[in-house]
DRENRO-159473 format. One record per atom (N, C-alpha, C, O): x, z, y. Coordinates in pm, whole numbers, plus 50000, padded with zeros to 5 digits. Example, Ala and Ser with C-alpha at 12.3 -4.5 7.8 and 13.67 -1.06 7.14 Angstrom:
% DRENRO-159473
513195078049431 512305078049550 513205078049670 514245084649668 512855070849775 513675071449894 512905078750003 513415080450114 
***
This chain:
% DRENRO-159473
896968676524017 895838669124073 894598677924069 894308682423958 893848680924169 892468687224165 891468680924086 891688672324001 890348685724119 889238683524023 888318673524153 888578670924271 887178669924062 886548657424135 885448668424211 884588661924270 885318677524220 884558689424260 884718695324432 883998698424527 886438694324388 886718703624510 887648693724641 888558698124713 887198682424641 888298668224722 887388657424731 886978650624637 887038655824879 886348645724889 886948629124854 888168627524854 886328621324836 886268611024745 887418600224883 887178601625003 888278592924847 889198583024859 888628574224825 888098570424721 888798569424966 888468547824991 889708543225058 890268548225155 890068531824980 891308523424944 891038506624987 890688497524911 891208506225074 890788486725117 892168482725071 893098486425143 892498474724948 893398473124890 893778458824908 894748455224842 893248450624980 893428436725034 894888435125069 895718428625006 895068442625187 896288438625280 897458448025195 898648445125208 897058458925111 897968462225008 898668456824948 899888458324934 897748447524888 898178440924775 898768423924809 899518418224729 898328417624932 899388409824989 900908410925003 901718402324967 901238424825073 902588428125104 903098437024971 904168443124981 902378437624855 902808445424775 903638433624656 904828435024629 903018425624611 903088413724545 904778406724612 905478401524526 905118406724701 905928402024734 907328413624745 908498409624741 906998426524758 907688436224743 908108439424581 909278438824546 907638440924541 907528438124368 908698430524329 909728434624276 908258414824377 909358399724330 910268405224423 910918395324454 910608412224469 911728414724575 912468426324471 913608424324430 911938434624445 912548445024323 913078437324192 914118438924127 912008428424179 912198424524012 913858416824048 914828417823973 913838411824137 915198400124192 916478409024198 917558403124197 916458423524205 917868432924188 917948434524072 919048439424044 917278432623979 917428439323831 917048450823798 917318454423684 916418458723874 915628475923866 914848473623811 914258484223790 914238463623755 913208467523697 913348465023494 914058457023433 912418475023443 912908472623255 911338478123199 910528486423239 911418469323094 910128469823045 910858470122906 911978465022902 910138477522752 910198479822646 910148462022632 909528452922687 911458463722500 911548444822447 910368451522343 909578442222347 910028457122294 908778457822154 907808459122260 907138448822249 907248467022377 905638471522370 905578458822532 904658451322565 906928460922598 906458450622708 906378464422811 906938462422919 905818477122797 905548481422880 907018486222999 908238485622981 906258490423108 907658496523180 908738509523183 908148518423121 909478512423206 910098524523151 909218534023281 908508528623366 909458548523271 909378559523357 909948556023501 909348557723607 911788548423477 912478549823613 912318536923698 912708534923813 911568527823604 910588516923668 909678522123723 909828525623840 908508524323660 907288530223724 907868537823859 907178537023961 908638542423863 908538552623957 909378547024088 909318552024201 910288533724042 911298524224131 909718519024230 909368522024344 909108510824132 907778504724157 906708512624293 906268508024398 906648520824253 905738535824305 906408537424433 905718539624532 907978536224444 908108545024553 908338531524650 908678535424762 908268517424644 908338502524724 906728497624775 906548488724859 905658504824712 904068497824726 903838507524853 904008519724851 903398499524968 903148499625110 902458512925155 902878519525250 901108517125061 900418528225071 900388541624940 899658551224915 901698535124875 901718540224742 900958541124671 899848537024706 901108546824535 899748546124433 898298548724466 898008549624586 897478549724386 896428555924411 896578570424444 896258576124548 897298576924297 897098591424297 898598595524300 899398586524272 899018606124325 900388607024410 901228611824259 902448610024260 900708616824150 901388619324021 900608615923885 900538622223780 900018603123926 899758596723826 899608580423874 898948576323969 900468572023776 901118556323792 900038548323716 899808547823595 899178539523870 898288530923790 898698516923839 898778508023755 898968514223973 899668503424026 900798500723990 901168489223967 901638513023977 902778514723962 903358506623804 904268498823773 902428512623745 902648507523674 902118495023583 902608492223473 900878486923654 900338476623660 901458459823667 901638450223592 901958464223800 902918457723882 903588445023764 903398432923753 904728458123665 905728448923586 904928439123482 905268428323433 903748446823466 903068435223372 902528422423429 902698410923389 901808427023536 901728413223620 902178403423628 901678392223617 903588408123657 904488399723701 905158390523526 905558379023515 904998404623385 905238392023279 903858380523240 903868368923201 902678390823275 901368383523236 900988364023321 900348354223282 901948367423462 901718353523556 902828346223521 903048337023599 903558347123433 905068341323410 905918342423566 906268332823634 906098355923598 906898355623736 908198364523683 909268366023741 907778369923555 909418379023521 909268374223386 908268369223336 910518376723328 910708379023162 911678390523108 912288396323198 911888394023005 912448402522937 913718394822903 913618387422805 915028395222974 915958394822900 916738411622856 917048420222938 916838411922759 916878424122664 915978434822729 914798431322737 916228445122770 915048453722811 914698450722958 913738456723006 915628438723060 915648440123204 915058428923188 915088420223101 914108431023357 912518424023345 913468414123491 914028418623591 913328401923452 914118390323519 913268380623623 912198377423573 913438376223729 912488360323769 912618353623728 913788352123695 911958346323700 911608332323612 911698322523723 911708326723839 911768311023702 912218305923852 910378299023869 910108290323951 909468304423786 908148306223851 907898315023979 907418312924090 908448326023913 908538340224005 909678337524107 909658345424201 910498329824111 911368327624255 911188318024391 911638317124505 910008310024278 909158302224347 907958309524448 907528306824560 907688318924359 906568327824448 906738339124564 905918344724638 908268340324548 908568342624673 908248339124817 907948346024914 908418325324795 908058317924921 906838309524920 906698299924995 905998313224838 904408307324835 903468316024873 903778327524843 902348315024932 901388324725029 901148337124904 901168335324782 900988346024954 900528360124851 899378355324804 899408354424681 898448352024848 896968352424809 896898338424668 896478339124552 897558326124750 898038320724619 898308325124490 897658320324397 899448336224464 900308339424381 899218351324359 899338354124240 898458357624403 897528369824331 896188362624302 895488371024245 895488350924316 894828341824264 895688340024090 895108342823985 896398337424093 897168329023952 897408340723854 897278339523732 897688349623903 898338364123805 896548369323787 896328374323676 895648368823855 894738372423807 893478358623669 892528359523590 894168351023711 893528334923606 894548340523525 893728348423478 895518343423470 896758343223349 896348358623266 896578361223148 895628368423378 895648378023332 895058380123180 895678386723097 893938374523154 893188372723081 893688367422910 893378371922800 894338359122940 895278350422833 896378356722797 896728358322680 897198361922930 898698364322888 898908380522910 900068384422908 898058388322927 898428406022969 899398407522801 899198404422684 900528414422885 901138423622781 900808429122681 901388428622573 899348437822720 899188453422642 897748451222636 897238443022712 896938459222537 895588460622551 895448473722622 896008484222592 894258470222764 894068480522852 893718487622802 893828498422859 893068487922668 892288504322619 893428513622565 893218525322533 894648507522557 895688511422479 895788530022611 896298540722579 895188527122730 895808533422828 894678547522800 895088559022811 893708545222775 892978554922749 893718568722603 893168571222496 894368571522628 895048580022522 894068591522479 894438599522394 892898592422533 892198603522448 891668595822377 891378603822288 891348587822347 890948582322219 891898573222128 892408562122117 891728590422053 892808581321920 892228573521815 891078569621795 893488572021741 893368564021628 893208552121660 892228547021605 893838545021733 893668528421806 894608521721708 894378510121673 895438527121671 896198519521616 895938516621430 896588511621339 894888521921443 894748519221271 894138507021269 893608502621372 894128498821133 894358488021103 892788484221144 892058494021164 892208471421157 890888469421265 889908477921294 888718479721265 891078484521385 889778498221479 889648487121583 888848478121555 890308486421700 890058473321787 889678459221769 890168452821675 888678452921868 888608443821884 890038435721922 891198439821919 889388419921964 890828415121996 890418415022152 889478409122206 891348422922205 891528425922361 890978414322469 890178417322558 891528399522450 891228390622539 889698388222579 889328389422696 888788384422467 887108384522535 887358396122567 888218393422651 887298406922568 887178421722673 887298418822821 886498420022914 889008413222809 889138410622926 888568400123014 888758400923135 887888390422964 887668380722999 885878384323059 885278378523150 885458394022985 884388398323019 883918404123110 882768403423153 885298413823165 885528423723282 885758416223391 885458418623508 886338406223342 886478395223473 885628388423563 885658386123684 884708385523452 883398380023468 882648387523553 881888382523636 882898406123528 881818414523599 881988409423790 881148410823879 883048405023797 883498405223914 882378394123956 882438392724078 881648388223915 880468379423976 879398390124026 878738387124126 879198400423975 878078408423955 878048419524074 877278428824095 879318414324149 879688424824228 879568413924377 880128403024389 878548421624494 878128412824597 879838415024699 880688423824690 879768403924777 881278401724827 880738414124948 879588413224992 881618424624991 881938429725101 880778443125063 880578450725158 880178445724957 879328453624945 879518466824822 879468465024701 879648474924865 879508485224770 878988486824643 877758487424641 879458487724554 878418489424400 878708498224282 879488493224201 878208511624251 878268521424195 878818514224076 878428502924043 879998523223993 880468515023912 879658520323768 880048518323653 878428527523809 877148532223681 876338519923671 875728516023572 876428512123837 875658504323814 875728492323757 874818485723707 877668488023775 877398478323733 877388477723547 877138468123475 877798494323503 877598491923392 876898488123308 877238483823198 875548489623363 873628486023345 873668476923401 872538472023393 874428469523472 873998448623499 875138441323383 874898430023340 876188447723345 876718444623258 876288435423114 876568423523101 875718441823033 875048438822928 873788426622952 873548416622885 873168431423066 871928424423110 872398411423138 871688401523127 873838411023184 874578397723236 875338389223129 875948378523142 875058399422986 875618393822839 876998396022880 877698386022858 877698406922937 879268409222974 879078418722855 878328428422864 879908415422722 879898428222645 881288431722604 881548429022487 882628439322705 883488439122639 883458447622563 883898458622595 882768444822399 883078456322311 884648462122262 885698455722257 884438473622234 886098482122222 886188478722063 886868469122026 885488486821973 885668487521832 885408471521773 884928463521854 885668467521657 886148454221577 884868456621534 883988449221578 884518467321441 882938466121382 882678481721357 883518490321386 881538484421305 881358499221311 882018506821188 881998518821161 882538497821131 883738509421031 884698513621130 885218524821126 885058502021250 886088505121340 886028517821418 886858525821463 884648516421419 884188528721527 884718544121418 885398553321464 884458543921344 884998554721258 886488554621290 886728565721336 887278549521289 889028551521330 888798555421492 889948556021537 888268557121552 888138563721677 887928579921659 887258585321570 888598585821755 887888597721784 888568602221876 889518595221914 888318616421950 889018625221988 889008635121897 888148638421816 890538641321932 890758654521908 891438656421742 892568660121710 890398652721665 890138654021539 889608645821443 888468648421407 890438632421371 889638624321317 888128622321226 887388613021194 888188635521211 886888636221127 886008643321212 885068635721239 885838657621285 884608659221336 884808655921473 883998660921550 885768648121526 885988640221657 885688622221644 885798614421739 885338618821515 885038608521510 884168598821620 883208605321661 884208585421679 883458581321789 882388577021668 881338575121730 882208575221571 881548568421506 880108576321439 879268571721361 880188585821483 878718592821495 877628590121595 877738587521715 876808591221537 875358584921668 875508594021807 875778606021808 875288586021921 875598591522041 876778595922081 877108602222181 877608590021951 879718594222044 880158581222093 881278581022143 879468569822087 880488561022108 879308548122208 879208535922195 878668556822294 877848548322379 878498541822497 879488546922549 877888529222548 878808517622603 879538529522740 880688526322769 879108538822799 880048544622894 881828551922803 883048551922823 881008556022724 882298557522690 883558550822682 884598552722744 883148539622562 883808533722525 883808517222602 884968513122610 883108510322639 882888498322704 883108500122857 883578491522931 882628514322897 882698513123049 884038520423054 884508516623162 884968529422993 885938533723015 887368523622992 888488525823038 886978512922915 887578499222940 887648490223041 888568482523070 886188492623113 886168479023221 886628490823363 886738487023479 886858506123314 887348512323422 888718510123461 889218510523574 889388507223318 890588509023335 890938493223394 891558492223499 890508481323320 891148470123405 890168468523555 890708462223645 888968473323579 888818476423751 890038482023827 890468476523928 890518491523783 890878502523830 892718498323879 893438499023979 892828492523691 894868495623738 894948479523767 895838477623850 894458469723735 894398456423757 893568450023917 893928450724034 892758446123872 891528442723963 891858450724119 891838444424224 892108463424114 892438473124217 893688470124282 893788467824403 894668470124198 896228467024232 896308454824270 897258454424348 895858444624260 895578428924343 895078429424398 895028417224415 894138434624498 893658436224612 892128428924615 891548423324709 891718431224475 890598424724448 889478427524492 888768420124560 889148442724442 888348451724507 889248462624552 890318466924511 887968467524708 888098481024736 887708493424658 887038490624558 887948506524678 888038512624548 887218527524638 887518529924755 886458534124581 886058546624624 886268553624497 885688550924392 887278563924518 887648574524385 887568588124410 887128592124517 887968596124318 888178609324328 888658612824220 888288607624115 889778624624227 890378630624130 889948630323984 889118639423987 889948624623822 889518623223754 889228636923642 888528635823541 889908649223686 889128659923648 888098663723665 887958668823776 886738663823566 885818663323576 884698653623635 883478655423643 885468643223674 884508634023748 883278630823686 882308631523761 882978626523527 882098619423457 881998633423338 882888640323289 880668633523323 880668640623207 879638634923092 878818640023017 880178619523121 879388614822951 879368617722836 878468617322752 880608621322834 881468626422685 881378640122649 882008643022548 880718649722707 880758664122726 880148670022600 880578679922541 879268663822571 878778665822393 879538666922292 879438674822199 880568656422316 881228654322214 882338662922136 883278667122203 882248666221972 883158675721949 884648673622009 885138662622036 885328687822028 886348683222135 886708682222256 887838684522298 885878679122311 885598675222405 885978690922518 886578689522625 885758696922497 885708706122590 887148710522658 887518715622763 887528707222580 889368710122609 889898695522716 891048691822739 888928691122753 889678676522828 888928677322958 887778678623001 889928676022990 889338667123140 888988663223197 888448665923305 889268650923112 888638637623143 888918629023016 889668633422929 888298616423005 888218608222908 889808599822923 890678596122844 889578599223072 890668586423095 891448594323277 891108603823348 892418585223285 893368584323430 891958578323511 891818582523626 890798567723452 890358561123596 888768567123572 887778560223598 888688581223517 887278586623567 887098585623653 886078579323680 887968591023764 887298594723909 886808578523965 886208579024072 886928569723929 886788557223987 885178559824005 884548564323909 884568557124120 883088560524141 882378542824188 881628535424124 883038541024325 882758522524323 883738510824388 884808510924448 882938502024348 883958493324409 883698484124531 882948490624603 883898474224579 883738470424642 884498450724631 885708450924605 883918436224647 884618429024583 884988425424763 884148426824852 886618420224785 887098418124888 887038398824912 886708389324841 887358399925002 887488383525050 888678379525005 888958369725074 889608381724923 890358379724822 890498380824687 891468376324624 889088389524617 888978389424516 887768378924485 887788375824366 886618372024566 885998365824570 886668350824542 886498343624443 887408348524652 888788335824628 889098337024494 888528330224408 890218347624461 890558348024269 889498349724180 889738349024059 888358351924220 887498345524131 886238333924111 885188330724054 886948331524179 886178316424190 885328313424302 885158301624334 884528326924390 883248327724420 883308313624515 882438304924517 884558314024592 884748311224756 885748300524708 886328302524601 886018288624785 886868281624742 887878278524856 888538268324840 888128286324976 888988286325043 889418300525110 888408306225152 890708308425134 890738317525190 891568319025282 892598312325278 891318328725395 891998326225523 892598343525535 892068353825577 893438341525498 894848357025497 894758365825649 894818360525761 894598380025621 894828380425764 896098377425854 897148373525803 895938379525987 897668375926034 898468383326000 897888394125988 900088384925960 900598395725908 901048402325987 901278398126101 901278413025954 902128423526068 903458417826123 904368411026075 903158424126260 904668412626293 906078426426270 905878438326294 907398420926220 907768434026137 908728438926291 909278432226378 908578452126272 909598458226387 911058454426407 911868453326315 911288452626526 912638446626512 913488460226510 913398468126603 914308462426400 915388469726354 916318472226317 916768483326292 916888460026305 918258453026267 918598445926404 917948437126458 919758451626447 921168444726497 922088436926406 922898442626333 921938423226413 923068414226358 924858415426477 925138414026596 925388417826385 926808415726507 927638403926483 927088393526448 928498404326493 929158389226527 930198395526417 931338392426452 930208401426327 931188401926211 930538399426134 931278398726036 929538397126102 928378398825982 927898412125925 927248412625820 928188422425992 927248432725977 926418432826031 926098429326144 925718439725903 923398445125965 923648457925992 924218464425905 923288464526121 922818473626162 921648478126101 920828470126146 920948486726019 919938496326079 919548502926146 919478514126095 918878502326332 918998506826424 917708518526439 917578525026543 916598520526295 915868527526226 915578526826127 916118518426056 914498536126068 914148533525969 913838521125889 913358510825935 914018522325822 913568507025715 912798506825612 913038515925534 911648497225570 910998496625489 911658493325384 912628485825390 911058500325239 911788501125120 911898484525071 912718480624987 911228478425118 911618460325090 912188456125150 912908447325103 912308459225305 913668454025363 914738460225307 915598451825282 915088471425276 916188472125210 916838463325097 918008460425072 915608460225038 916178449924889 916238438124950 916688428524887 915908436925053 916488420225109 917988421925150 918838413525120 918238432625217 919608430025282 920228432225141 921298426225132 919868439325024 920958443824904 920908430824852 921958426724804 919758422024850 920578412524784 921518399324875 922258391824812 921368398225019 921938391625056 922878394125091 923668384925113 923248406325112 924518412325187 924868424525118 924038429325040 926528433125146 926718443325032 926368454125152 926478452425273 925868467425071 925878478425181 926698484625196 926778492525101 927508486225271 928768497025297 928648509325342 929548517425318 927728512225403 926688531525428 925148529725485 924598519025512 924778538625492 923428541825426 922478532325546 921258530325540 923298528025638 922508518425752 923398508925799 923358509025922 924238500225754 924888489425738 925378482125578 925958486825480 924758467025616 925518456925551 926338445725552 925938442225662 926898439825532 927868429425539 927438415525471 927798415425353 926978407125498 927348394425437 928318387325469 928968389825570 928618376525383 929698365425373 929378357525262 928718360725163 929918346525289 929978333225183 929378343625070 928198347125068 930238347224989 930198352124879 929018359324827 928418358424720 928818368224955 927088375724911 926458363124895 926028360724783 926308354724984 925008348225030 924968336024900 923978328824885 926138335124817 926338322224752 925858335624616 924838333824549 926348342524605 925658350524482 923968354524487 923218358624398 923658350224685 922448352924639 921488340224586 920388338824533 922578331824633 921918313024543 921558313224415 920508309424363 922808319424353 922548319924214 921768326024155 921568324824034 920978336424261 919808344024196 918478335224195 917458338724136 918568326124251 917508319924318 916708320424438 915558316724463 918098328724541 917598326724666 918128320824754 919028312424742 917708323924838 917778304425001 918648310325112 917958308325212 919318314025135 920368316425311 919148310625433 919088316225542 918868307125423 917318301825509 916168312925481 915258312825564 916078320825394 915298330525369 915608342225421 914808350425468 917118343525412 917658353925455 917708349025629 917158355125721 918248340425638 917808338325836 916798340525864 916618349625945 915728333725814 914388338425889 913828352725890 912958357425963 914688360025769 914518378325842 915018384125898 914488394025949 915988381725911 917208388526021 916658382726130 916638390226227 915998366526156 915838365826302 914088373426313 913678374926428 913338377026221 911798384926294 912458399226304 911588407626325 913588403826296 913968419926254 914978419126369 914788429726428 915758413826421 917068413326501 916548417626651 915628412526716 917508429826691 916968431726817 917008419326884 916048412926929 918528416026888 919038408326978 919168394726902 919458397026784 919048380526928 919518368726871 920518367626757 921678371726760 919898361426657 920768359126548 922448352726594 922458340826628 923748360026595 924688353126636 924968338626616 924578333026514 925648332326710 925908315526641 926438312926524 925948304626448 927908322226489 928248324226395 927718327826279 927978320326185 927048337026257 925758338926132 925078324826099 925228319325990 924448320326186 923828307426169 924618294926117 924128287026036 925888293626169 926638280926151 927098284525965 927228274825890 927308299225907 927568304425778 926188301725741 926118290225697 925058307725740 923798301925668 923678290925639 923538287825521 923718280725749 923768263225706 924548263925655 924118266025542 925878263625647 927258258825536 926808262025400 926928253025318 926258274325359 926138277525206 924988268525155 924748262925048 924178269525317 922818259925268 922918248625209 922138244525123 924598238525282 924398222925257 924858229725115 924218226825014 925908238225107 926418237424944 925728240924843 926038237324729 924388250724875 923678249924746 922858238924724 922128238324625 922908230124810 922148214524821 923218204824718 922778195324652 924498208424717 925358198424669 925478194724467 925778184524405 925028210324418 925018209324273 923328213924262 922858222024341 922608208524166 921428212224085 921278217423968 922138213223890 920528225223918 920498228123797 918818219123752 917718219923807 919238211523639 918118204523573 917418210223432 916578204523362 918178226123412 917848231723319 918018227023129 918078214923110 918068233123045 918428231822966 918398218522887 917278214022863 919288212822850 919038196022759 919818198622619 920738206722602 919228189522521 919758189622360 920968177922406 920708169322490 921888178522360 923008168022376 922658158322245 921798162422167 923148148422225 923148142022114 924388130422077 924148119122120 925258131622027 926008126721988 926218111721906 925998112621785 926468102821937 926198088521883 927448085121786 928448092121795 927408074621696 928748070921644 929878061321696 931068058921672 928908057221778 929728046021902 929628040422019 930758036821988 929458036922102 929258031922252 927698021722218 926768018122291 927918020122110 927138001622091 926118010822051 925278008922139 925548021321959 924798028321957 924178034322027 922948032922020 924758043422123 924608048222222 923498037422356 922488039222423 924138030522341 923378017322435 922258011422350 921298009522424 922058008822260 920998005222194 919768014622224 918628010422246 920118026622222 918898038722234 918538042522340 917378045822363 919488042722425 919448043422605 918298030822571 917228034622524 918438019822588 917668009522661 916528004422599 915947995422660 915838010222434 914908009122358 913788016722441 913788028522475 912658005222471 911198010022511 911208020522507 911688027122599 910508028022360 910228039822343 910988053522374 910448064522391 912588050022380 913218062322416 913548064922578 913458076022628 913918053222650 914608054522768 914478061622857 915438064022929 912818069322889 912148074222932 912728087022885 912658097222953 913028086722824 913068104422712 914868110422663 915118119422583 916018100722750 917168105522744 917508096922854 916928087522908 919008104722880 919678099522937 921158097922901 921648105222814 921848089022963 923118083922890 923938097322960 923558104123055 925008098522892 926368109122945 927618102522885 927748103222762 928278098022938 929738090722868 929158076922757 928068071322749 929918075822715 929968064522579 928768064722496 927868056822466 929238082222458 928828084822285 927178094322317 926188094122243 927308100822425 926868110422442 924968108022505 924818103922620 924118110022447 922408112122529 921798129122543 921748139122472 921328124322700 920718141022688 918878137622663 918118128422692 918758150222597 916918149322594 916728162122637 917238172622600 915948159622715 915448169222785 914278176422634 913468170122566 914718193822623 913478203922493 912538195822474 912538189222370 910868193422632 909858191522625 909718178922540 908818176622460 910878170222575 910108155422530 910688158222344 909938153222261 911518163222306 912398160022173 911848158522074 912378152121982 910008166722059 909558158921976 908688141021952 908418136321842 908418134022094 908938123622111 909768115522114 909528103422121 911038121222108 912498113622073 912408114221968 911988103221929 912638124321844 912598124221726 911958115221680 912538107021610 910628114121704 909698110621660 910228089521659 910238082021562 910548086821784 910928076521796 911978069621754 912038058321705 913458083521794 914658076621662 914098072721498 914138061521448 913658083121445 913038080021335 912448064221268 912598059621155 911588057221415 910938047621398 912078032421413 911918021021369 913278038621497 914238031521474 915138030821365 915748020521339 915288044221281 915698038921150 917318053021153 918108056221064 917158057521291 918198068421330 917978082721322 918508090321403 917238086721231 916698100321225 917798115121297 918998116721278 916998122421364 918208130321380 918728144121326 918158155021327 919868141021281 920468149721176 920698165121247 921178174321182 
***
């Protein structure tokens, strides 16, 4: 990567990015490519880089992962994925958001962000060590919640030096402080814990440390949702606040989002934050038609293909070479069980199909359709076991419980997790505690 010296500065209108990106993402997370650490949450390398190579205009910077690697947290921070063992899963929140407007679904991941992020963003700043000693940090959430806030401070559709908003910051009582207290500030430093310490007068002033925080969630957050537009440049050498500082001379840069210079708040980041209370999406691209459906159930690729259409046909259909797939019952019923619709899959094959979706294709879409209509899943229930029919009926039809189980055979009541400490609570009052 060059220096911020010798490369004129990159502007990024990240709006319409981050519409078609959000949905490309839940389209990855739905194959299983994607894995995040079960301890830190974060994403692996061959994620980041799965991630990186599916986002519409790609990263910011072509060898360094800020979207890229934004993305998987998002998606655990909005409850749209989870961690089963290290593989990052849909939640049937996140299968839901498939088919709900983008701007919706990047409204909600940015309200959750605040509460539910994975990781503390300063964690990303790696020249400043010693984060991990015992209360060097604050607790991350007011930070974030503060940075969020800046987003008022920022006029809709207008440019604003991101020096400046560091100086309306404070004035606006936005203080995401970094350090816990000023012993904390001593467990900071670069380079060298003792004469790299941040905790000397003039090492640890709000650019450093406060604005190189609200750079980083501007930058890999705020940016990657299509919140604001972004004017950057290479982060070698961009800022030289820190240039005093012992150490210092051997670096770079402080952080990945020096070069960040301003921003800009979009007509979608105004919506996710409250400003505006209705938003109107632009029209979407209408997608090239490139797929030939044939009357066997193979997909043609009759060109190139976008890296998300590909994960549509992989999960609805199998690929048999590098520009044909096949569906049948079987794909399309395995793709039910993922939590997707044969109606989802028609309506892309017919905006992509040179020629008319065959009759045959269609008359197979409805069939799986009525059958994934025929069984439900009502999700997990406690069973409960009675000693007799006459029991069993007594508790079914008591005021307080009826509402809160249901009968199964003779012996048998289901309670649904949410309510069970209301059931409990109520067998109890009947004299049936449960064992």
């Amino acid at each position: 990567m060059g220096s911020a010296d010798d490369m004129p500065p990159t502007i990024r209108c990240t709006e319409p990015e981050a519409l078609s990106n959000v949905a490309a993402v839940l389209h990855l997370c739905a194959t299983g490519q994607l894995r995040c650490s079960a301890t830190t949450r974060r994403p692996s390398a061959a994620t980041v880089q799965a991630v990186g190579e599916i986002l519409v205009a790609g990263d910011f910077y072509p060898d360094e992962a800020i979207a890229a690697f934004a993305w998987p947290l998002l998606l655990q921070a909005g409850g749209l994925a989870q961690l089963e063992g290290s593989r990052l899963a849909l939640t049937t929140r996140g299968r839901a958001a498939l088919r709900r407007p983008a701007h919706e679904v990047i409204r909600e991941l940015w309200h959750r962000w605040p509460r539910k992020a994975p990781i503390d963003e300063f964690s990303r700043i790696e020249q400043v060590k010693g984060q991990k000693a015992a209360a060097a940090l604050s607790a991350a959430g007011p930070r974030r919640q503060a940075v969020a806030s800046a987003l008022e401070l920022c006029p809709p559709g207008e440019w604003i030096g991101v020096d400046d908003l560091f100086r309306q910051m404070p004035r606006a009582g936005l203080h995401p402080t970094v350090a816990r207290s000023e012993r904390g500030l001593w467990k900071l430093y670069l380079v060298d814990p003792q004469y790299g310490s941040l905790g000397y007068d003039g090492y640890h002033s709000w650019p450093v440390l406060e604005g190189r925080y609200t750079l980083a969630v501007l930058f890999e957050y705020a940016a990657t949702l299509g919140l604001l537009d972004v004017e950057y440049v290479p982060p070698a050498g961009a800022r030289d606040d820190f240039r005093h500082q012992w150490g210092a001379d051997d670096l770079d840069a402080l952080s990945r989002y020096d070069g960040l210079r301003a921003v800009r708040l979009t007509a979608l980041g105004a919506y996710a934050a409250g400003r505006t209370t209705g938003y109107e999406p632009p029209p979407p691209a209408v997608p090239d038609r490139v797929l030939q459906v044939l009357s066997n159930h193979d997909v043609v690729a009759v060109a190139d293909l976008a890296p998300a259409d590909r994960m549509v046909l992989d999960t609805f259909a199998v690929r048999s070479s590098d520009r044909v797939w096949t569906f049948s019952a079987a794909s399309l019923l395995a793709a039910v069980d993922a939590g997707r619709t044969p109606g989802e899959f028609a309506a892309f094959l017919a905006a992509r199909s040179v020629h008319p979706v065959p009759a045959a294709a269609r008359t197979l879409f409805a069939d799986v359709e009525a059958r994934a209509e025929q069984v439900r899943d009502l999700g997990v229930r406690r069973v409960l076991e009675c000693a007799d029919a006459s029991v069993a009926t007594l508790l079914e039809r008591d005021r307080s419980l009826r509402r809160l189980v249901t009968r199964v055979g003779e012996r048998h009541l289901l309670v649904d997790p949410t309510a069970e400490p209301k059931a409990r609570a109520a067998l109890r009052a009947l004299g049936y505690p449960l064992g």
